[in-house]
C-alpha positions as CSV (number, residue, x, y, z in Angstrom):
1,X,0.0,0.0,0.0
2,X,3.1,2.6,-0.1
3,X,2.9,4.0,-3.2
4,X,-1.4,5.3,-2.0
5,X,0.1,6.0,1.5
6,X,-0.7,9.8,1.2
7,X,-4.1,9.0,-0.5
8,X,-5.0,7.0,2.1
9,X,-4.2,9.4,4.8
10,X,-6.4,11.9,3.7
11,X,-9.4,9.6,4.1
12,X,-12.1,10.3,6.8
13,X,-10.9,6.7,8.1
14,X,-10.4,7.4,11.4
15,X,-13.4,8.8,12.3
16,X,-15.8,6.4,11.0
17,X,-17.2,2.9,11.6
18,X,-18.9,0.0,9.7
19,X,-22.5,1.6,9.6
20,X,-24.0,-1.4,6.8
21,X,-22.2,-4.1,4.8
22,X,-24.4,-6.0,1.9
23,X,-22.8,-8.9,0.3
24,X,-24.7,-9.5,-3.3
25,X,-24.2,-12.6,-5.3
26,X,-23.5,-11.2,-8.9
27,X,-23.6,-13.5,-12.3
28,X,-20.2,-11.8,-13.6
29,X,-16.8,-12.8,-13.0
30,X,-15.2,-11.1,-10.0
31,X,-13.3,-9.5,-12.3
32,X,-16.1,-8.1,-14.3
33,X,-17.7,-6.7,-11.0
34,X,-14.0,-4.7,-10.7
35,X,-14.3,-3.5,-14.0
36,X,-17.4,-1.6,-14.2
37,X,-16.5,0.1,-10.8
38,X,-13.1,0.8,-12.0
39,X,-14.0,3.5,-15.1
40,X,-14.8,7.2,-15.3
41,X,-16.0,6.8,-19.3
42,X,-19.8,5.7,-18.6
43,X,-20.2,8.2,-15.7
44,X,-22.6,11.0,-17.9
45,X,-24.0,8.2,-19.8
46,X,-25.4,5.3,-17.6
47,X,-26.1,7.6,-14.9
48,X,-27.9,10.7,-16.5
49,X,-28.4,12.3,-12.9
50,X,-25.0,13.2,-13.1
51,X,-24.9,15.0,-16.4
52,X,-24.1,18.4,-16.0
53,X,-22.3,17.4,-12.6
54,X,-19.3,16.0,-14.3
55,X,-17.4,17.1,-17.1
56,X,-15.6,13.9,-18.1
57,X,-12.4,16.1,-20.0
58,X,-11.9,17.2,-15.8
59,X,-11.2,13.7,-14.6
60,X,-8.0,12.8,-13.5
61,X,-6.3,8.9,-14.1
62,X,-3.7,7.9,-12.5
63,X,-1.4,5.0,-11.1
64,X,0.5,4.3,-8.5
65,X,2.2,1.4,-8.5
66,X,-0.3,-1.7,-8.8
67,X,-3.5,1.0,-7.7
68,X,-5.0,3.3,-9.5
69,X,-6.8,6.6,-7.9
70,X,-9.4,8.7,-10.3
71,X,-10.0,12.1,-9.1
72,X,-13.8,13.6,-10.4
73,X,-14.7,17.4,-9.9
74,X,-18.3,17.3,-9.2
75,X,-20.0,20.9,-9.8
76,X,-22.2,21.8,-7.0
77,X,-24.4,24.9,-6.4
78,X,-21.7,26.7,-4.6
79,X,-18.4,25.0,-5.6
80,X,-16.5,22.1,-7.0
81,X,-16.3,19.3,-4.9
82,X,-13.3,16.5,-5.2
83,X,-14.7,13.0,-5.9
84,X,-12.0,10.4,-5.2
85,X,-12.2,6.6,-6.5
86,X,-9.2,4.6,-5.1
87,X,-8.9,1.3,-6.5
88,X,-6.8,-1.1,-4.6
89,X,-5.5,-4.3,-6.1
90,X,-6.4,-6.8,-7.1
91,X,-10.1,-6.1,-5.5
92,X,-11.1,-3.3,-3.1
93,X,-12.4,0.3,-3.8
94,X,-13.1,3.0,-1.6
95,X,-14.8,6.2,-2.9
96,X,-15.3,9.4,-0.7
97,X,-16.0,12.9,-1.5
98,X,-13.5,15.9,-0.4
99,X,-15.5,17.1,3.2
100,X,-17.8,14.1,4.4
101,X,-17.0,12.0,7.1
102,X,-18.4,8.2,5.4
103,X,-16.7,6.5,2.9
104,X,-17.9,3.8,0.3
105,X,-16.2,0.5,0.4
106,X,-16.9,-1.9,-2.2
107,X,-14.8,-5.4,-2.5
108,X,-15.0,-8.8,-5.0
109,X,-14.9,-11.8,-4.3
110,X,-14.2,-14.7,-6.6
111,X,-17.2,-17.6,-6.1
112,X,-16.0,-20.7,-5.1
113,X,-17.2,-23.0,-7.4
114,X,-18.4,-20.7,-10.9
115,X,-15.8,-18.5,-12.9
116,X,-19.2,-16.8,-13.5
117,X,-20.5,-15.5,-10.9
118,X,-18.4,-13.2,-8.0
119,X,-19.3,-11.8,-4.9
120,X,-20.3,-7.7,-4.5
121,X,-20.0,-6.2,-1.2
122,X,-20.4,-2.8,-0.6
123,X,-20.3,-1.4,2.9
124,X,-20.8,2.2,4.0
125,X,-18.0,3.5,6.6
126,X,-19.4,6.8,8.4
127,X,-19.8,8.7,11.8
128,X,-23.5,7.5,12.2
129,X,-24.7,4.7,14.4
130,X,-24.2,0.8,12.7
131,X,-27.4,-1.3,11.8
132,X,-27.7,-4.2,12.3
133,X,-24.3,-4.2,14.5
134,X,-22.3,-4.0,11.3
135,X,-22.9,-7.3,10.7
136,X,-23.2,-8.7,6.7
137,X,-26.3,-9.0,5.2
138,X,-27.0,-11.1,2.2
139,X,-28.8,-10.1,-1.0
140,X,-29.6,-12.3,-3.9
141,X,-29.2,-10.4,-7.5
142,X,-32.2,-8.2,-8.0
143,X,-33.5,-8.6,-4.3
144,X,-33.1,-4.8,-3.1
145,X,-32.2,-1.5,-4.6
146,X,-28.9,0.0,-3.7
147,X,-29.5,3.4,-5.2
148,X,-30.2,4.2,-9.0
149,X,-26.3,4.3,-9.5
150,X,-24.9,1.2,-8.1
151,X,-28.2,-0.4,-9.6
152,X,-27.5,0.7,-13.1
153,X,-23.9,-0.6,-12.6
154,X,-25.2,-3.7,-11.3
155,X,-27.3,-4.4,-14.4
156,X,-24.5,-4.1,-16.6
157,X,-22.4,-7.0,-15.4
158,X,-24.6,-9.7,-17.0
159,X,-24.4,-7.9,-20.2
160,X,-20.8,-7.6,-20.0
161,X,-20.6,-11.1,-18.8
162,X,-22.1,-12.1,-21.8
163,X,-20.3,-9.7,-24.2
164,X,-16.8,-10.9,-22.9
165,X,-18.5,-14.3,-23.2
166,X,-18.7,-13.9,-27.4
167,X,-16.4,-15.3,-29.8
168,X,-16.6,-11.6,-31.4
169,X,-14.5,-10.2,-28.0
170,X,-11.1,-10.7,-29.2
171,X,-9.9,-7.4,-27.7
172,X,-10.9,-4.2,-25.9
173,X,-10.8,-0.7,-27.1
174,X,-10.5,1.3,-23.9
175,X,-10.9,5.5,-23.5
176,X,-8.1,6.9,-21.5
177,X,-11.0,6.8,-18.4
178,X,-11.1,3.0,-18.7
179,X,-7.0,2.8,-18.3
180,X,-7.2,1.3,-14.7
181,X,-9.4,-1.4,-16.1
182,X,-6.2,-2.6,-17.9
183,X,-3.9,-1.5,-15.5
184,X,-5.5,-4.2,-13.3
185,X,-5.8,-7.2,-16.0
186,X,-2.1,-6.4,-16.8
187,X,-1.1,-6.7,-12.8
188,X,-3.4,-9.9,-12.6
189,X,-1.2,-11.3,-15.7
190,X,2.0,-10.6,-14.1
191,X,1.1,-12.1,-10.9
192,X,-0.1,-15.5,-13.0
193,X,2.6,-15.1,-14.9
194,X,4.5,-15.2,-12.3
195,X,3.6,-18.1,-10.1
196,X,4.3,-20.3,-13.6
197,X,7.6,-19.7,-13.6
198,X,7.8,-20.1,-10.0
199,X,6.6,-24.0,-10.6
200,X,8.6,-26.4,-11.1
């Protein structure tokens, strides 16, 4: 974690607790379920509630070491606020805006018998009181609404499931907002890579 060591210090962190954790059984690859939280591009076009919030040319990519950390100016009535998205490899994000005290926390899990379907948690660190004692709740896909922005990312993954699934996927075209996306298959590869040589 030394090369987001100053990110993460600027996190509320330390002034929050777990105050829900949902864990949703996704038909996508865990990898897939990284992937459509880990791109600026579809921002102002899944999610028309934030057109006119976001101006995609402001949106800052960058790495640091095996991470990647997008920084989103989000126009408000009275200023610009900072939007961070941290991605940690290979499978945690944490997203908090510049001035509130919670955080969003989102990790995925491979499942432990289909390369198909993954594991979605998302889990709300803030100041306010815990429900249910913090403890995980369970969800099957569809069940309950997590807000019209993680549910519109949420009915993309079968989609791109299936996409990545077709014989007409060779490759991927990515915008510069979609770099971390390989940044992340390309540290996954090297790791795979290698253990192989590693084997005797």
């Amino acid at each position: 974690l030394e090369p987001i060591a100053a990110l993460l210090s600027n996190t509320p962190s330390l002034r929050v607790r777990v105050e829900h954790a949902h864990r949703l059984e996704v038909p996508c690859n865990w990898k897939v379920s990284c992937d459509v939280h880990n791109e600026a591009y579809h921002l102002t076009t899944l999610h028309p509630e934030l057109k006119g919030l976001i101006d995609p040319e402001q949106i800052e990519v960058e790495a640091h070491g095996l991470h990647t950390h997008f920084r989103i100016p989000i126009a408000g009535p009275l200023s610009v606020r900072i939007k961070h998205q941290l991605f940690l490899f290979p499978n945690v994000q944490l997203n908090w805006t510049e001035g509130d005290d919670a955080i969003e926390l989102y990790r995925h899990w491979p499942h432990k018998s289909s390369p198909s379907q993954a594991h979605f948690e998302e889990l709300r660190l803030g100041p306010g009181l815990p429900t249910s004692a913090g403890a995980m709740e369970s969800f099957a896909f569809g069940e309950r609404s997590f807000g019209p922005i993680t549910d519109a990312d949420l009915a993309m993954l079968p989609i791109l499931q299936a996409g990545l699934s077709s014989r007409g996927a060779e490759s991927l075209r990515l915008h510069r907002l979609e770099l971390p996306i390989a940044h992340m298959h390309k540290g996954i590869a090297q790791f795979i890579e290698a253990e192989f040589r590693g084997a005797p």
